[in-house]
N, CA and C atoms as an extended XYZ file, in Angstrom:
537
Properties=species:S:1:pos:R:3:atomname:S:1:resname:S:1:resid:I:1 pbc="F F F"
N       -49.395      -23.564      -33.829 N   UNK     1
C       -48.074      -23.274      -33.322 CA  UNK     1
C       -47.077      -24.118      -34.097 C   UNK     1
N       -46.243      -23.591      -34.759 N   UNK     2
C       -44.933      -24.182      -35.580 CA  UNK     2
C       -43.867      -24.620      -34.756 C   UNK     2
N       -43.683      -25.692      -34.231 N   UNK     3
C       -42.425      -25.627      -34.011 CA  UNK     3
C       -41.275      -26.061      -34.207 C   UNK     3
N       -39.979      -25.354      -34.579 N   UNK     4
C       -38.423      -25.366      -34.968 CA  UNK     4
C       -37.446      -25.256      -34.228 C   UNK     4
N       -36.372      -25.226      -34.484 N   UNK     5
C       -35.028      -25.399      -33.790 CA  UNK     5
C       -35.122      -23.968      -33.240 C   UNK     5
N       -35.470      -23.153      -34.030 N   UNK     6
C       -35.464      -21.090      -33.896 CA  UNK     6
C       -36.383      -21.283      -33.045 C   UNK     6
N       -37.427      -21.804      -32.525 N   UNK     7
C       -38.762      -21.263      -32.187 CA  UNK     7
C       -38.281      -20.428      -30.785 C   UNK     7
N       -39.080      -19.751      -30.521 N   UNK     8
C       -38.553      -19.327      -28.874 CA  UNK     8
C       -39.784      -19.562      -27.853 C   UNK     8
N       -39.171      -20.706      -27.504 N   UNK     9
C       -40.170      -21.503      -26.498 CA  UNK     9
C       -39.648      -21.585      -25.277 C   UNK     9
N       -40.126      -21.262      -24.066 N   UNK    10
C       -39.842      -20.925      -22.529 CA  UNK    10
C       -39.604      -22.583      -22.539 C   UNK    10
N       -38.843      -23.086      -22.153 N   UNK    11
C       -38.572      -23.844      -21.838 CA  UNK    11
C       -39.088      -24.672      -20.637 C   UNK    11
N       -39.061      -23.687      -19.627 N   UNK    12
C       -39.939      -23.500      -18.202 CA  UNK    12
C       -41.641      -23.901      -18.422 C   UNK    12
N       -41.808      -23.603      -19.600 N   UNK    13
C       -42.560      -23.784      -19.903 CA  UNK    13
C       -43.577      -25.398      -20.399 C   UNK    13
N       -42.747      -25.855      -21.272 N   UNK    14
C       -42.526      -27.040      -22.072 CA  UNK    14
C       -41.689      -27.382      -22.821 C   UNK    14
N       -41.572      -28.650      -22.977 N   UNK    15
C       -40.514      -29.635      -23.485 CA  UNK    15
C       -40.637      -30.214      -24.672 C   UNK    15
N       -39.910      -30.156      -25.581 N   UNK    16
C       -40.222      -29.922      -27.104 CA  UNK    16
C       -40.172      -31.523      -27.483 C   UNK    16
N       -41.006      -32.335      -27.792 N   UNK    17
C       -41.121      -33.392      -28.015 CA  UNK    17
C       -41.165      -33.690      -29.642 C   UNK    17
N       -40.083      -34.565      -29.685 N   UNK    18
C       -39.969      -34.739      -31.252 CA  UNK    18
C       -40.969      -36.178      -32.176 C   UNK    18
N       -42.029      -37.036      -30.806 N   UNK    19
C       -42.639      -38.039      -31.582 CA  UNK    19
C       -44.048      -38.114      -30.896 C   UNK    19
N       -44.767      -36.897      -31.333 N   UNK    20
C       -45.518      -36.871      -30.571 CA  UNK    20
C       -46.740      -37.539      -30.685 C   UNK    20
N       -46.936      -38.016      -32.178 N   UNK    21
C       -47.604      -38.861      -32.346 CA  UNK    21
C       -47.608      -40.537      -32.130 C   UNK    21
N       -47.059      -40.875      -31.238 N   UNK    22
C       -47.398      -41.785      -30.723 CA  UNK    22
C       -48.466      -42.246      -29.879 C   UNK    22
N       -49.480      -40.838      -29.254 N   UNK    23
C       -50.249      -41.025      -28.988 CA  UNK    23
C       -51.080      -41.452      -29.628 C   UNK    23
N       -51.615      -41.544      -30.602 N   UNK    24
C       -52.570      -42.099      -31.788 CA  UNK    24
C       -52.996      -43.974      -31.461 C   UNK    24
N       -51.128      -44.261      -30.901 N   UNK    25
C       -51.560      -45.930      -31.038 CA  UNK    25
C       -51.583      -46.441      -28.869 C   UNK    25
N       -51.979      -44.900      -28.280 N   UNK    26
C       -52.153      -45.326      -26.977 CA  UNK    26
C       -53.385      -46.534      -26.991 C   UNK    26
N       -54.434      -46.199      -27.297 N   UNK    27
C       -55.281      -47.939      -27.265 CA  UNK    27
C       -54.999      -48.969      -27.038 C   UNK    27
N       -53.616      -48.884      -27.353 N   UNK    28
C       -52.994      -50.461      -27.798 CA  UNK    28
C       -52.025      -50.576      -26.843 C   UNK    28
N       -51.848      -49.585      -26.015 N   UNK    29
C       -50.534      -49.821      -25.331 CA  UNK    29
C       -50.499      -51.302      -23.842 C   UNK    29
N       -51.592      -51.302      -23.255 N   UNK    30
C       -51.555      -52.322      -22.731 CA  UNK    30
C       -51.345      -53.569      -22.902 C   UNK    30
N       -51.991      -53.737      -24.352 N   UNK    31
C       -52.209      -55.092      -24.805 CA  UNK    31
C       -50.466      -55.104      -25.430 C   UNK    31
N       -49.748      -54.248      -26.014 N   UNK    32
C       -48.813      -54.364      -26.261 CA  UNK    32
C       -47.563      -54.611      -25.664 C   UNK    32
N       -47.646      -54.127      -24.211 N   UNK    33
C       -46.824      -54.178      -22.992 CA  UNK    33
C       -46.901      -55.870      -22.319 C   UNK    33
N       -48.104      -56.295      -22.140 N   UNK    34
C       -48.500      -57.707      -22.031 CA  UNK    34
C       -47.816      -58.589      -23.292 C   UNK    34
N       -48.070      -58.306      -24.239 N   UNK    35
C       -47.103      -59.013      -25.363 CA  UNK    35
C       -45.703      -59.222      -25.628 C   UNK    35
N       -44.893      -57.657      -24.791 N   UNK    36
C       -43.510      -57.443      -25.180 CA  UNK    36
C       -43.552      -58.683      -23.195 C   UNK    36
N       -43.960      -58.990      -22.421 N   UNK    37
C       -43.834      -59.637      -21.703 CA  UNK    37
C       -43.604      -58.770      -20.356 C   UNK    37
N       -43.978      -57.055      -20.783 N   UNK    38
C       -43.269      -56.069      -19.505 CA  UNK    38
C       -44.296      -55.798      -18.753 C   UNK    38
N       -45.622      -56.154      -18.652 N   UNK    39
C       -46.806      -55.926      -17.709 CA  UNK    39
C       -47.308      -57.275      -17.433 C   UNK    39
N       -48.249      -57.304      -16.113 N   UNK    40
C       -49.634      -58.239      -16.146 CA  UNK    40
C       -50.098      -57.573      -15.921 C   UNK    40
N       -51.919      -57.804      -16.170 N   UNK    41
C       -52.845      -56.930      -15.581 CA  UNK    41
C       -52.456      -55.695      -15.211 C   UNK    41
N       -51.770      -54.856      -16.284 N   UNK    42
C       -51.675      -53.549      -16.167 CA  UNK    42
C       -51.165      -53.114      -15.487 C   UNK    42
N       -50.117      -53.824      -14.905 N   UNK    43
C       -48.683      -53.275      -14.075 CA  UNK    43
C       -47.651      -53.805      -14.262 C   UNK    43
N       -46.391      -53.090      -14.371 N   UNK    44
C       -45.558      -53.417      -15.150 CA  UNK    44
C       -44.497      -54.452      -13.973 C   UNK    44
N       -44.277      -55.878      -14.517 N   UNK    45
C       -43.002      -56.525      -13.500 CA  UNK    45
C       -42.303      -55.750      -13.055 C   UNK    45
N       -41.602      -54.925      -13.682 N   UNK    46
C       -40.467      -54.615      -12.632 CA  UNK    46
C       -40.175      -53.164      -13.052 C   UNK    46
N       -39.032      -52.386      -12.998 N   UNK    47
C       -38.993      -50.932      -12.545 CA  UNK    47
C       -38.087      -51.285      -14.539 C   UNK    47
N       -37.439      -51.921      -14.734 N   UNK    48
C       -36.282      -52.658      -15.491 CA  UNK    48
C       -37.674      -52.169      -16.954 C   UNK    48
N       -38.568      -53.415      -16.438 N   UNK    49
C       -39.700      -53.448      -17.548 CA  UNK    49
C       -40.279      -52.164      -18.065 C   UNK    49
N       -40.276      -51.129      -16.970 N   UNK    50
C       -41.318      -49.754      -17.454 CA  UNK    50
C       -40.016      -49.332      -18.178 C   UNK    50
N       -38.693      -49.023      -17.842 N   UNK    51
C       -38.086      -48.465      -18.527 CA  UNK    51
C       -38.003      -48.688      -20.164 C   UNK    51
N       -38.240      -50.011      -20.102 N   UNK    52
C       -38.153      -51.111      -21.636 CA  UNK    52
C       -39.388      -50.886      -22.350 C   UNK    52
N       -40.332      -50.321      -21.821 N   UNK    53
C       -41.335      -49.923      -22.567 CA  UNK    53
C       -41.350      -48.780      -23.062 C   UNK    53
N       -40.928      -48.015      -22.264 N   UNK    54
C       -40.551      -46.535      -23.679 CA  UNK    54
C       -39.608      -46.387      -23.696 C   UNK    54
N       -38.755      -47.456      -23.979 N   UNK    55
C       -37.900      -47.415      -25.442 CA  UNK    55
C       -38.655      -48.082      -26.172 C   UNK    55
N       -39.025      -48.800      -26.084 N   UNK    56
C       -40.242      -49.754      -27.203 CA  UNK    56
C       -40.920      -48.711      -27.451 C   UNK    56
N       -41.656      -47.985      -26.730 N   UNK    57
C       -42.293      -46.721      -27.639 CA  UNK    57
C       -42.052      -45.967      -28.402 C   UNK    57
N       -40.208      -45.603      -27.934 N   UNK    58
C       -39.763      -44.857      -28.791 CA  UNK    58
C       -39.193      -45.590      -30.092 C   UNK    58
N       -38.978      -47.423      -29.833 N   UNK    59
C       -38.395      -47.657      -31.288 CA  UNK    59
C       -39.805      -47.930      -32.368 C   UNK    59
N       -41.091      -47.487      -31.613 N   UNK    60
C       -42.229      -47.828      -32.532 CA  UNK    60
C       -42.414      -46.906      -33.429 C   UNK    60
N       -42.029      -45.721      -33.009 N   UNK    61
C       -42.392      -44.292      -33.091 CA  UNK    61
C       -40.980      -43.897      -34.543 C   UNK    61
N       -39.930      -44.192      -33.943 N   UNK    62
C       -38.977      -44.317      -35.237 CA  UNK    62
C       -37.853      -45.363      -35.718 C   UNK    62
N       -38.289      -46.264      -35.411 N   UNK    63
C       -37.455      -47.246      -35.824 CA  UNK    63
C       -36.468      -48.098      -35.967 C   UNK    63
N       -35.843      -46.948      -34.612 N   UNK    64
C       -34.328      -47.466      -34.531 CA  UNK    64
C       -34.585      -47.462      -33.092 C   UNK    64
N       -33.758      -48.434      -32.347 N   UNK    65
C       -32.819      -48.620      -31.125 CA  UNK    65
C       -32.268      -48.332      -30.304 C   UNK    65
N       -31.556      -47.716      -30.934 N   UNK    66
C       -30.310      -46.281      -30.082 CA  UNK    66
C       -31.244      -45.349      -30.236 C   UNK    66
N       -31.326      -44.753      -28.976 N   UNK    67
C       -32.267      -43.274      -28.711 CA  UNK    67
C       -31.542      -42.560      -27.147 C   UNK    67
N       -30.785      -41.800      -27.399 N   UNK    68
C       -30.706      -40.946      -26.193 CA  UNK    68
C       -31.960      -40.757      -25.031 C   UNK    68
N       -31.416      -40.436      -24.323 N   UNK    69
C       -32.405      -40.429      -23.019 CA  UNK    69
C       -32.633      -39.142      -23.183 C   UNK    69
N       -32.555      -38.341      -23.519 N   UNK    70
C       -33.170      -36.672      -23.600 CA  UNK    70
C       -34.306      -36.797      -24.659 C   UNK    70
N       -34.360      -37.737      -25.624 N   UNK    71
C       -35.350      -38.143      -26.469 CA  UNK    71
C       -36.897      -38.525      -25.957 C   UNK    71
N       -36.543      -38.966      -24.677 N   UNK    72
C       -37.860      -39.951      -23.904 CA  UNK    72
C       -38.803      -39.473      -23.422 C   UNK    72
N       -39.047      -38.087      -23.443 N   UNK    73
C       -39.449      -37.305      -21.927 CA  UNK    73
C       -41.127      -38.063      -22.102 C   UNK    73
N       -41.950      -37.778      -23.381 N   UNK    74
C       -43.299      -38.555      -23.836 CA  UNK    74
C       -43.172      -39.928      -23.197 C   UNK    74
N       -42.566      -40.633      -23.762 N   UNK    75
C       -42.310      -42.145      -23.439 CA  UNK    75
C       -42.263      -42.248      -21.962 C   UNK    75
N       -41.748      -41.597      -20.979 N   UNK    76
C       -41.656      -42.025      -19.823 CA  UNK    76
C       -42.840      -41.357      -18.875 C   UNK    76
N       -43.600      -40.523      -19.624 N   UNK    77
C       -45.195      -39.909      -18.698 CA  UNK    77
C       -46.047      -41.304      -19.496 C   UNK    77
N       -45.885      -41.908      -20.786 N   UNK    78
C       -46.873      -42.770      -20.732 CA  UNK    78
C       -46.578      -43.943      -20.228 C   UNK    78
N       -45.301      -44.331      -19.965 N   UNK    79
C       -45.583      -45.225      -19.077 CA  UNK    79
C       -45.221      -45.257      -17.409 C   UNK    79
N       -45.230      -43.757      -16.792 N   UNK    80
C       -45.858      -43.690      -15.809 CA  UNK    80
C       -44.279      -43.410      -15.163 C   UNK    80
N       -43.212      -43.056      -15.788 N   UNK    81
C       -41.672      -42.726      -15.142 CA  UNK    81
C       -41.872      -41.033      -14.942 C   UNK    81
N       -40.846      -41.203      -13.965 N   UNK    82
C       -40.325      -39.479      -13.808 CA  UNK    82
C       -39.797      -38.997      -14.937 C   UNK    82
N       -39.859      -37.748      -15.598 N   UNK    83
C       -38.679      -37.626      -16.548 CA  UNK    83
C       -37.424      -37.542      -16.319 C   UNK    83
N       -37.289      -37.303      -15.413 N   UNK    84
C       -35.493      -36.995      -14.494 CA  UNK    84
C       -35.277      -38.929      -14.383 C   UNK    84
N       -36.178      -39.813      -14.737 N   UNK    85
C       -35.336      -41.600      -14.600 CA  UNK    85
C       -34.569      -41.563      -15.918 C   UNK    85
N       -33.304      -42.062      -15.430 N   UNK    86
C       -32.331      -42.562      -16.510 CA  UNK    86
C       -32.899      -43.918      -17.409 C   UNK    86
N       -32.913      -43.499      -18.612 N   UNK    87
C       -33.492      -44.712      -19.304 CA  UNK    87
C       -31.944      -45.255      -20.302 C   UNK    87
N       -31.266      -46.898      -20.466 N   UNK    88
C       -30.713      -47.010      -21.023 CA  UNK    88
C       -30.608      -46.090      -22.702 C   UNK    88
N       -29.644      -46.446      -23.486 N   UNK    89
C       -29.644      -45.455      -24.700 CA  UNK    89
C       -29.919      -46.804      -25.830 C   UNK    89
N       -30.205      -47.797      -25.020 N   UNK    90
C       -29.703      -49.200      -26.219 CA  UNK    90
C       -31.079      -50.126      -26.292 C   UNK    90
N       -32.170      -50.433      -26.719 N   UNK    91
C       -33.164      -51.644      -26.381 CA  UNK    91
C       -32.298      -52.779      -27.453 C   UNK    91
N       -32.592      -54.058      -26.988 N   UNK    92
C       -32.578      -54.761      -28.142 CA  UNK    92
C       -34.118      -55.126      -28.827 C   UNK    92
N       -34.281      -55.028      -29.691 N   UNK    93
C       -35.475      -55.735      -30.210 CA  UNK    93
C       -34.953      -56.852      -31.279 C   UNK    93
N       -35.939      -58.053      -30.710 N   UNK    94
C       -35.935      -59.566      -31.030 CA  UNK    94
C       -36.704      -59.372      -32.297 C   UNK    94
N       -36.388      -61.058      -33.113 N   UNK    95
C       -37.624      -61.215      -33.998 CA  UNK    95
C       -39.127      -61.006      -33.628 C   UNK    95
N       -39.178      -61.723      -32.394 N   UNK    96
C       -40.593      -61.932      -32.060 CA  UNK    96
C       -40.766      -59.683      -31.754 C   UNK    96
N       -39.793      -59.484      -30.960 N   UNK    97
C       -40.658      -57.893      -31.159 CA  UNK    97
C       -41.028      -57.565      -32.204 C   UNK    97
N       -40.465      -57.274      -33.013 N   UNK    98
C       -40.476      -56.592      -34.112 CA  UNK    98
C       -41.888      -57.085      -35.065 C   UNK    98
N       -42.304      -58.863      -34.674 N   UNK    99
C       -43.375      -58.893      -35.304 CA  UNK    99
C       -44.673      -58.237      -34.538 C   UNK    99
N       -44.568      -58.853      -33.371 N   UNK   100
C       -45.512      -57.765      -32.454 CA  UNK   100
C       -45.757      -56.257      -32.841 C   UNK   100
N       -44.659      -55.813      -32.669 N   UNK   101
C       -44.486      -54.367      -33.003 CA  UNK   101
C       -45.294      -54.130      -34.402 C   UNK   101
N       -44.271      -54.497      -35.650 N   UNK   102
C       -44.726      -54.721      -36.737 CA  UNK   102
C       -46.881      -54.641      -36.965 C   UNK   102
N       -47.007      -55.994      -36.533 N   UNK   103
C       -48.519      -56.123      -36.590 CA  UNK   103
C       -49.330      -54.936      -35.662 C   UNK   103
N       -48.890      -54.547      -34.583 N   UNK   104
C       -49.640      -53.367      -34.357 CA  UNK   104
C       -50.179      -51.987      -35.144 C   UNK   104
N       -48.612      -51.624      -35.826 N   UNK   105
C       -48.457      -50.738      -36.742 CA  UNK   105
C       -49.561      -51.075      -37.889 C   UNK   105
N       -49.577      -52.629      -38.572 N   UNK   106
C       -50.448      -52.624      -39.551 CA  UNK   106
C       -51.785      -52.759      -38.998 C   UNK   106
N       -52.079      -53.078      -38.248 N   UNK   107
C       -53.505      -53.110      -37.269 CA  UNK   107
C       -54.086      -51.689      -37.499 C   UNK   107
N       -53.304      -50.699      -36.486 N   UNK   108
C       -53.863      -49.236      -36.855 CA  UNK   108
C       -53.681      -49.144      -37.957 C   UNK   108
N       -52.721      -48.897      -39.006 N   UNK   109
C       -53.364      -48.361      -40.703 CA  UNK   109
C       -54.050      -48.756      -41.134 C   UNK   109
N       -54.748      -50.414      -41.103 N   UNK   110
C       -55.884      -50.577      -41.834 CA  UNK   110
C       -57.345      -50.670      -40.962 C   UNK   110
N       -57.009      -50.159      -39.930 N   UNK   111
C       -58.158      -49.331      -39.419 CA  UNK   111
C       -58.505      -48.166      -39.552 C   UNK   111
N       -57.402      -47.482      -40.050 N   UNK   112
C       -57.982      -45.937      -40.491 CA  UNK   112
C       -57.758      -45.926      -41.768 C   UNK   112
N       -59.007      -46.054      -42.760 N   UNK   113
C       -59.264      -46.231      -44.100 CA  UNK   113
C       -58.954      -44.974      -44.614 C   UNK   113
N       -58.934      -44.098      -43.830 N   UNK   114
C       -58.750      -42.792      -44.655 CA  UNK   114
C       -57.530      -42.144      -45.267 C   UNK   114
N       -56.646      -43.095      -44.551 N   UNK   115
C       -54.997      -42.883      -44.642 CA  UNK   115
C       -54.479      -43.416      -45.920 C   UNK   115
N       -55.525      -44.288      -46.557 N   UNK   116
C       -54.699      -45.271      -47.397 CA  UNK   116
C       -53.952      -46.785      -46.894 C   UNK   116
N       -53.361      -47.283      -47.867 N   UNK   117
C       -52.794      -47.989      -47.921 CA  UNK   117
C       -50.825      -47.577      -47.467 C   UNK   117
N       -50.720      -47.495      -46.343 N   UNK   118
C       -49.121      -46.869      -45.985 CA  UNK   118
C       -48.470      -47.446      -45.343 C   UNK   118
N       -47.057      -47.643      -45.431 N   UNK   119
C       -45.648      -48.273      -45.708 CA  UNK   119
C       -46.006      -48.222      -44.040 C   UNK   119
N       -45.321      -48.647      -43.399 N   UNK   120
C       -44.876      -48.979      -41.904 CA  UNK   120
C       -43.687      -47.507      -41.493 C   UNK   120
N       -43.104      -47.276      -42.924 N   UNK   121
C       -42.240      -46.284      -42.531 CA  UNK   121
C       -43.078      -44.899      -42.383 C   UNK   121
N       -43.841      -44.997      -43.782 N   UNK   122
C       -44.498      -43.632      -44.449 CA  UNK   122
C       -45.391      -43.268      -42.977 C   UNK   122
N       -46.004      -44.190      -42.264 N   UNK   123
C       -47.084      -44.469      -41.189 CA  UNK   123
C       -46.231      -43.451      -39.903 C   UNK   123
N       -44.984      -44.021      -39.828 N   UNK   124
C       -44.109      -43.188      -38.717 CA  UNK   124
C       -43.681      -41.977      -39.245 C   UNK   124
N       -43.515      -41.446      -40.632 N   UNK   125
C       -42.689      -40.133      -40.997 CA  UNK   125
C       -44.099      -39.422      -40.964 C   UNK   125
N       -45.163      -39.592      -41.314 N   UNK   126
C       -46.528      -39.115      -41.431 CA  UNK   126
C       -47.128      -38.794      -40.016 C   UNK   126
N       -47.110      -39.500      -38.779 N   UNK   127
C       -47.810      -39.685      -38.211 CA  UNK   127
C       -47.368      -39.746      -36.962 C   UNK   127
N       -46.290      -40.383      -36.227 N   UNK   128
C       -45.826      -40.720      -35.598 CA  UNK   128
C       -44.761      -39.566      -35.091 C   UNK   128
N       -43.972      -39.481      -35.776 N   UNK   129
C       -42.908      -38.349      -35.957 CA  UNK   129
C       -43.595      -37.285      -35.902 C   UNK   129
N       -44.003      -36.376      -35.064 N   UNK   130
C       -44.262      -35.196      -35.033 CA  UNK   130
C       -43.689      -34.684      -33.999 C   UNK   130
N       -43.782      -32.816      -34.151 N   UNK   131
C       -43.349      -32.140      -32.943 CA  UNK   131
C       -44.506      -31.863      -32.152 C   UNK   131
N       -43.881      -31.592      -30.834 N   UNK   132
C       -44.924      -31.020      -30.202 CA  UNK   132
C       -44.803      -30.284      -29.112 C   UNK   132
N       -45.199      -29.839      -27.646 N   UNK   133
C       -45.071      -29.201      -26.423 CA  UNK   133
C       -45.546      -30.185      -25.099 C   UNK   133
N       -44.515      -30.616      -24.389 N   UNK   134
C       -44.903      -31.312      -22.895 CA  UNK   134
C       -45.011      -30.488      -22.690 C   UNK   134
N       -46.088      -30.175      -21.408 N   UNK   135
C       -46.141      -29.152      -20.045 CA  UNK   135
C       -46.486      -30.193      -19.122 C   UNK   135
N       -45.981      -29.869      -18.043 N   UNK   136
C       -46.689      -31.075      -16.584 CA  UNK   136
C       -47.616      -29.279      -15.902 C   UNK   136
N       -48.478      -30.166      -15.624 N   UNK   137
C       -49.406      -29.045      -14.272 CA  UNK   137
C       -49.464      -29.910      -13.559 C   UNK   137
N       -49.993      -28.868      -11.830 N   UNK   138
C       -50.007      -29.587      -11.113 CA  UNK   138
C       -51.423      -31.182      -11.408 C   UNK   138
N       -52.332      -31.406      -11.784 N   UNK   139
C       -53.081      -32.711      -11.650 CA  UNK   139
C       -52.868      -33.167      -13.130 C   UNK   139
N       -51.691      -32.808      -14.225 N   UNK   140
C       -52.341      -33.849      -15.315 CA  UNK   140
C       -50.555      -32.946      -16.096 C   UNK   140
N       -50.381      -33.861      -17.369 N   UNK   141
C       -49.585      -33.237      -18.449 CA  UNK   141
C       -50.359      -32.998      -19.531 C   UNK   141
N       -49.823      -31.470      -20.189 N   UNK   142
C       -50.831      -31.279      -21.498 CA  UNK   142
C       -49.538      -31.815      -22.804 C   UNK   142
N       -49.712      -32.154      -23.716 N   UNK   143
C       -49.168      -32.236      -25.011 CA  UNK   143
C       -49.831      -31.764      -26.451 C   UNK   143
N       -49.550      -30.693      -26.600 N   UNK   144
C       -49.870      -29.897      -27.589 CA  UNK   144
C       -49.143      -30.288      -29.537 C   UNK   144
N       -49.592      -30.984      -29.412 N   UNK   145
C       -49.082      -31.123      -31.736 CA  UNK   145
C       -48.778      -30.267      -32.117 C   UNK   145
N       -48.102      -30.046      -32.940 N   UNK   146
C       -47.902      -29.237      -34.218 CA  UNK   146
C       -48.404      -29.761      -35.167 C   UNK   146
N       -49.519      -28.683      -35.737 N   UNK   147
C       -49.916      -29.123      -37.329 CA  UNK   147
C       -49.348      -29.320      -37.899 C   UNK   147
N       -50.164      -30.101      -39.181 N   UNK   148
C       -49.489      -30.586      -40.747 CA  UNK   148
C       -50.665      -30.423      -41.312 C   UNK   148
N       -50.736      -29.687      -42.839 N   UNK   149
C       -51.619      -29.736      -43.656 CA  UNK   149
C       -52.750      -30.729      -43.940 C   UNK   149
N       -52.537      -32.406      -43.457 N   UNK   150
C       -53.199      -33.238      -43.682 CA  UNK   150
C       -53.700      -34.007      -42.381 C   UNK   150
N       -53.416      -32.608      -41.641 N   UNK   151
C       -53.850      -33.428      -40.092 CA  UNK   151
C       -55.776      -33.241      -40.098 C   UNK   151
N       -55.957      -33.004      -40.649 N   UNK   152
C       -57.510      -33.124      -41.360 CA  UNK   152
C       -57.939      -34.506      -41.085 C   UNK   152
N       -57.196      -35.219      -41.494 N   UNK   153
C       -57.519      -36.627      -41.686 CA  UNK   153
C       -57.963      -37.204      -40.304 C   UNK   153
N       -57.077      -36.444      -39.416 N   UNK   154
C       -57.435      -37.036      -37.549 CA  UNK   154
C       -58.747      -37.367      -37.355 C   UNK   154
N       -59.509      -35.984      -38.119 N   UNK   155
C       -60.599      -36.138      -37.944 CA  UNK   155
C       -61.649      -37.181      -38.373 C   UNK   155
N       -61.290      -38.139      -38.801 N   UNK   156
C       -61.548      -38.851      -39.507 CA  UNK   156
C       -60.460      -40.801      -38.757 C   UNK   156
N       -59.748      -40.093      -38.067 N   UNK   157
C       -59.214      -41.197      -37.118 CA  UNK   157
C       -60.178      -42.117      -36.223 C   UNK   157
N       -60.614      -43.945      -36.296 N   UNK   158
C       -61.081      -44.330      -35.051 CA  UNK   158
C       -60.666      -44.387      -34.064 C   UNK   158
N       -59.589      -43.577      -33.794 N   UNK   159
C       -58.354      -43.819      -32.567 CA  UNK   159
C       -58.934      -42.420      -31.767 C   UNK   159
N       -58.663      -43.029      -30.058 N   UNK   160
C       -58.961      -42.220      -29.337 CA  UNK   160
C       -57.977      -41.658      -28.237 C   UNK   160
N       -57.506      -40.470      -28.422 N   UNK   161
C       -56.139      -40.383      -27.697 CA  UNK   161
C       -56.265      -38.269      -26.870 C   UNK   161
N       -57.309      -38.041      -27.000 N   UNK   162
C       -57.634      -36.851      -25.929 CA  UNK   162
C       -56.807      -36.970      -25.053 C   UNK   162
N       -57.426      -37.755      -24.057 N   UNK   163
C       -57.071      -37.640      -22.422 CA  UNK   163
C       -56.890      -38.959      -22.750 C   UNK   163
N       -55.042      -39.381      -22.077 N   UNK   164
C       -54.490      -40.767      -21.572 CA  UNK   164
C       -54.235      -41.173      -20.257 C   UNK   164
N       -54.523      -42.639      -19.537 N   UNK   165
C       -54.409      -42.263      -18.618 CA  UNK   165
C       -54.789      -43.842      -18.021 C   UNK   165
N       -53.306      -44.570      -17.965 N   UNK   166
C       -53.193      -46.105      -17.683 CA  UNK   166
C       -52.725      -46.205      -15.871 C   UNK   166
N       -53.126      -47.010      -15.498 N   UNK   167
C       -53.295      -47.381      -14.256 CA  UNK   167
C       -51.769      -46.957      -13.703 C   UNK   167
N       -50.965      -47.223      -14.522 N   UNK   168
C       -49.376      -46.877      -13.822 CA  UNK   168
C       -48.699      -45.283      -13.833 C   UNK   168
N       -49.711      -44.740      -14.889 N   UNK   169
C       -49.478      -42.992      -15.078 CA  UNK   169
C       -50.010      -42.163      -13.718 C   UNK   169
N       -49.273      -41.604      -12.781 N   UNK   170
C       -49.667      -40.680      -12.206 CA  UNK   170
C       -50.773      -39.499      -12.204 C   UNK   170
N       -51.122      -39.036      -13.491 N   UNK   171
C       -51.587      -38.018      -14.022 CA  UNK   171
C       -52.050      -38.512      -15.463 C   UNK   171
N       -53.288      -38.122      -15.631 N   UNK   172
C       -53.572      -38.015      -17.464 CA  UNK   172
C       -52.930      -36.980      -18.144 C   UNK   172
N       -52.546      -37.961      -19.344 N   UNK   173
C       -52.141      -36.763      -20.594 CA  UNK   173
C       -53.460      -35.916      -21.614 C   UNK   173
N       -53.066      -35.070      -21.538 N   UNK   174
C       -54.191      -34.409      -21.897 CA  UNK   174
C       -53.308      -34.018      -23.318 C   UNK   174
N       -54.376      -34.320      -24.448 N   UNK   175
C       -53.278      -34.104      -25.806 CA  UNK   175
C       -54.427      -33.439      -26.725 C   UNK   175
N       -53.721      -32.021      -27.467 N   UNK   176
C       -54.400      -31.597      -28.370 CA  UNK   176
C       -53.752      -31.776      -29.670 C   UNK   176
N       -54.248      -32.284      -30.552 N   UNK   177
C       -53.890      -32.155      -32.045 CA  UNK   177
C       -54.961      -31.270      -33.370 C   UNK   177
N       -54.435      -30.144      -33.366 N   UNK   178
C       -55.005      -29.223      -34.062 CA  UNK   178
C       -55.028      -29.821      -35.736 C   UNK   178
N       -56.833      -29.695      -36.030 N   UNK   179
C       -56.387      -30.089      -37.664 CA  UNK   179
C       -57.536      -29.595      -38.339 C   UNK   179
């Protein structure tokens, strides 16, 4: 399934997610949430904190800061928000994030040998940045990818990101990436 600005997608249906590969670095998301200082033991301090985590997802995913709240809808099923919660449009990220952040990013690429040797950026325009399809059902959300010619390589990914599904998520994400 291709999807574009033209596509004609029921809307009713699903929600056109523009970073959908962020699932790839779910593994890590706990240990990463504990680091940015917004969980213990797998629950997040405060209502303030879950929101701050996907924007952190979303500035992992592309890089920047400023992200509209119509951007989030992924970000706020993985960390366990309604999509209808207002998420600020602004995170700040510190030095210390950014190295956190930073070292995660290089953690997964040189765990997947198959990718090469790739930029932190090339890693998000490649990988990270994709389109895709939310649907919520009633017991779980599906998220459907859009191919890329070199999504071959998934197969070949040690990352495990099928079915997600952290103590604060209501429902597992159920994610297909066709390759």
């Amino acid at each position: 399934m291709e999807i574009t600005q033209n596509s004609k997608i029921d809307l009713n249906k699903g929600i056109i997610i523009r970073n959908a590969g962020i699932v790839i670095l779910n593994n890590s998301f706990g240990m990463l949430f504990e680091r940015l200082g917004l969980s213990r033991e797998n629950k997040f301090t405060s209502l303030e904190n879950q929101s701050k985590a996907a924007q952190f997802l979303q500035y992992i995913a592309t890089g920047v800061s400023i992200t509209e709240d119509i951007d989030l809808p992924l970000d706020k099923v993985l960390c366990g928000l309604p999509i209808s919660h207002s998420i600020p449009d602004t995170i700040e990220i510190t030095a210390e994030n950014e190295v956190i952040i930073n070292s995660l990013m290089q953690s997964t690429i040189s765990q997947w040998n198959t990718i090469g040797d790739s930029s932190l950026d090339g890693f998000r325009g490649n990988w990270l940045i994709r389109d895709g399809i939310l649907t919520e059902l009633s017991d779980k959300w599906e998220l459907t990818i859009n191919k890329r010619a070199y999504d071959i390589l998934i197969n070949k990914s040690p990352f495990s990101f099928s079915i997600i599904k952290y103590p604060w998520m209501k429902k597992p994400l159920h994610v297909t990436w066709p390759y």
